[in-house]
N, C-alpha and C positions, 0 to 999 in steps of 0.2 A: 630732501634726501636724494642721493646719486642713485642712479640704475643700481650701481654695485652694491650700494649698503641694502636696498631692495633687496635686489635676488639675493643675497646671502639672508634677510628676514626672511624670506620665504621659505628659503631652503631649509632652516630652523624651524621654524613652523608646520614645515611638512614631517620633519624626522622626529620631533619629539613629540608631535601631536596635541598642539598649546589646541585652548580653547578660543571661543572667537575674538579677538583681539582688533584694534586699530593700528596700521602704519600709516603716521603722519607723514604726507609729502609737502611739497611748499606750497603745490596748489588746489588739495583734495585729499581726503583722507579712504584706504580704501578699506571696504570691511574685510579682514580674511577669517576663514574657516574651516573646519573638518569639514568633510561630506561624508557620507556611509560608505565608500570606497577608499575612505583615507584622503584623498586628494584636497588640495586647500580649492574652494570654490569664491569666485572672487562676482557672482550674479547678482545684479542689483547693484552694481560699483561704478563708479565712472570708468571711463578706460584711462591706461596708466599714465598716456602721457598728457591728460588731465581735460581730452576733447569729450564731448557728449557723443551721444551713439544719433542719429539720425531718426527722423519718429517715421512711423507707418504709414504711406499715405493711403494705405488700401484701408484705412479704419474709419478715413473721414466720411461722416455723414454727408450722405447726396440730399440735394437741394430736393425740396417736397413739393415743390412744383410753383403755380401762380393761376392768379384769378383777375388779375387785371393787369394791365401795362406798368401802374406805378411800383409794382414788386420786383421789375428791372431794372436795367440800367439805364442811363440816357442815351447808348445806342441800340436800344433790343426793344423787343414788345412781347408780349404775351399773345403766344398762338393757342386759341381755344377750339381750334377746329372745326367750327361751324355752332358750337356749344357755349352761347355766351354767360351762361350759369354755371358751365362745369371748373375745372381744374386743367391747365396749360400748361406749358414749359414758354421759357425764355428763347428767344431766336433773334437773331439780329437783323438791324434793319436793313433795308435794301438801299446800297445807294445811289441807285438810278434805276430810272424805270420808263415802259415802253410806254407810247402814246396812243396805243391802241384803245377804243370806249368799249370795255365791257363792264358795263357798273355795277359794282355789287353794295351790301350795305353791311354796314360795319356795325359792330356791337356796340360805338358809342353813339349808333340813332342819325349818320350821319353816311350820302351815299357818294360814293369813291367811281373813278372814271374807272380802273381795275381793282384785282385784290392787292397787284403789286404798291398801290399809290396808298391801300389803306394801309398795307401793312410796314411802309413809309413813314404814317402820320402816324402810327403805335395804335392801330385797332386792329381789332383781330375781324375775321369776316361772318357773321350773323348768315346772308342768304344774298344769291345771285340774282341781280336788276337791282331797282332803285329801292330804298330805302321805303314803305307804305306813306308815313308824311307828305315824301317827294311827289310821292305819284299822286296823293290826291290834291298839295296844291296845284300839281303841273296840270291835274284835270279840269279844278276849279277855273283855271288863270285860261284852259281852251274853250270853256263853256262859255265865259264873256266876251274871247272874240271871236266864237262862233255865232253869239247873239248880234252880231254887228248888221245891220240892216240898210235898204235905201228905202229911207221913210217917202217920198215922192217916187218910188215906183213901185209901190205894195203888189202890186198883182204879178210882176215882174221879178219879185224878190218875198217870197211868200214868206214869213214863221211859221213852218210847218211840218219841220222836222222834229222828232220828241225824243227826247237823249235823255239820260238822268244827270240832275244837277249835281251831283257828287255822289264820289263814287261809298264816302263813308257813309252814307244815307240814300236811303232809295228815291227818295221824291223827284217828280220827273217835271223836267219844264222845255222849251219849247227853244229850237233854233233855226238860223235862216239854211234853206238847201245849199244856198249858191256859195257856201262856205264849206267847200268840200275839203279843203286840206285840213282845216280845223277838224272837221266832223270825222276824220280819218285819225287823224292824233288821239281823239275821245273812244275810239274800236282801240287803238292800239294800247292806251294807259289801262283802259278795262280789262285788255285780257293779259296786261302782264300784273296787275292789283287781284286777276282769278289765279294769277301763276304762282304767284306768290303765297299766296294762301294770307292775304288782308283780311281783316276784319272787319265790321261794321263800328264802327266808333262816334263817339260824338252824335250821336242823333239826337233830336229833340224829343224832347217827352211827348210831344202832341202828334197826331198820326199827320199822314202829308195833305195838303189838299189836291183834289181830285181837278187838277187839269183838263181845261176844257180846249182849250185854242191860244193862242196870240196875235198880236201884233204889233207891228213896225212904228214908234212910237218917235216924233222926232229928236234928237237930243242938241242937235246943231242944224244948220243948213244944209238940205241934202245928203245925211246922214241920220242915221238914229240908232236903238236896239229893242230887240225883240221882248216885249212886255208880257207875259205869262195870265190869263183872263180864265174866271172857274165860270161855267153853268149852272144853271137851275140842275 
């Protein structure tokens, strides 16, 4: 149907006050109607020249948020805030980042040179320094080469320093002085494992034994390490 043959249905429509009727077009049919003002209301109709009307986007529901990286995309991650249990938004990743070490540890258990590098790899960041794992094997791995000794000059190179052999269990064993940058690393992983607020983990069911002394036990030629010995 042409414009004209329209507007003149319409115009019959409004004067003689038909009830609601169809005008077939070629590509949509419109409803017309009285309204309580007399006027034909054409609401709910396609528009005439047969386009749809544009939808709302202020109705679209907002995203309800995320709880872990895999609810992104393959360039975003889920920022939890410090809250690896709670509810995050989506953020995109970074694509470059500084080389500076401040490490923190990320909520997949896993410790990152900064926040910017974890939140790179798509983890969100748990707490500032190393990850507790990290720090107690990095403590474990300074206890034995703190124990390193010179088994041919015992009196020279004493075991007589007493450190705890880990830091997720109290039990205390024995290492040489003269290993001072070691015995320095073992103050330093301790009081960032107190900073952190670590746990005690993994302990053995059995209490420790009570440390009496050690010594310088050879392992090779002019080397050895410090062997941990209980008293009466």
């Amino acid at each position: 149907m042409d414009a004209r043959r329209l507007n003149l249905a319409l115009l019959a429509c409004a004067l003689l006050g038909c009830g609601q009727r169809s005008v077939a077009g070629d590509d949509a049919a419109v409803e017309l109607g009285p309204r309580a003002d007399g006027k034909v209301s054409l609401e709910g109709s396609p528009l005439l020249d047969g386009r749809q009307p544009l939808p709302d986007l202020r109705t679209r529901d907002s995203s309800p948020g995320c709880t872990s990286s895999a609810q992104c995309g393959p360039t975003s991650y889920c920022h939890l805030d410090g809250d690896c249990n709670g509810v995050g938004t989506c953020k995109p990743r970074p694509m470059g980042c500084a080389k500076n070490y401040l490490p923190v540890c990320g909520c997949d258990g896993k410790t990152y040179g900064n926040d910017c590098e974890a939140y790179s790899a798509g983890a969100s960041v748990a707490a500032k320094g190393r990850c507790c794992t990290d720090l107690e094997d990095a403590y474990q791995a300074a206890v034995k080469a703190a124990k390193k000794c010179c088994a041919l000059c015992e009196m020279v190179d004493p075991c007589t320093k007493k450190v705890k052999g880990s830091l997720a269990c109290p039990c205390e064993t024995f290492v040489s002085t003269t290993n001072a940058a070691e015995v320095k690393t073992l103050t330093s992983l301790e009081q960032q494992w107190q900073a952190q607020g670590c746990k005690l983990v993994g302990c053995p069911p059995v209490p420790c034994p009570e440390v009496k002394s050690a010594s310088c036990q050879p392992t090779s030629v002019g080397a050895g390490a410090c062997v941990d010995s209980s008293g009466p």
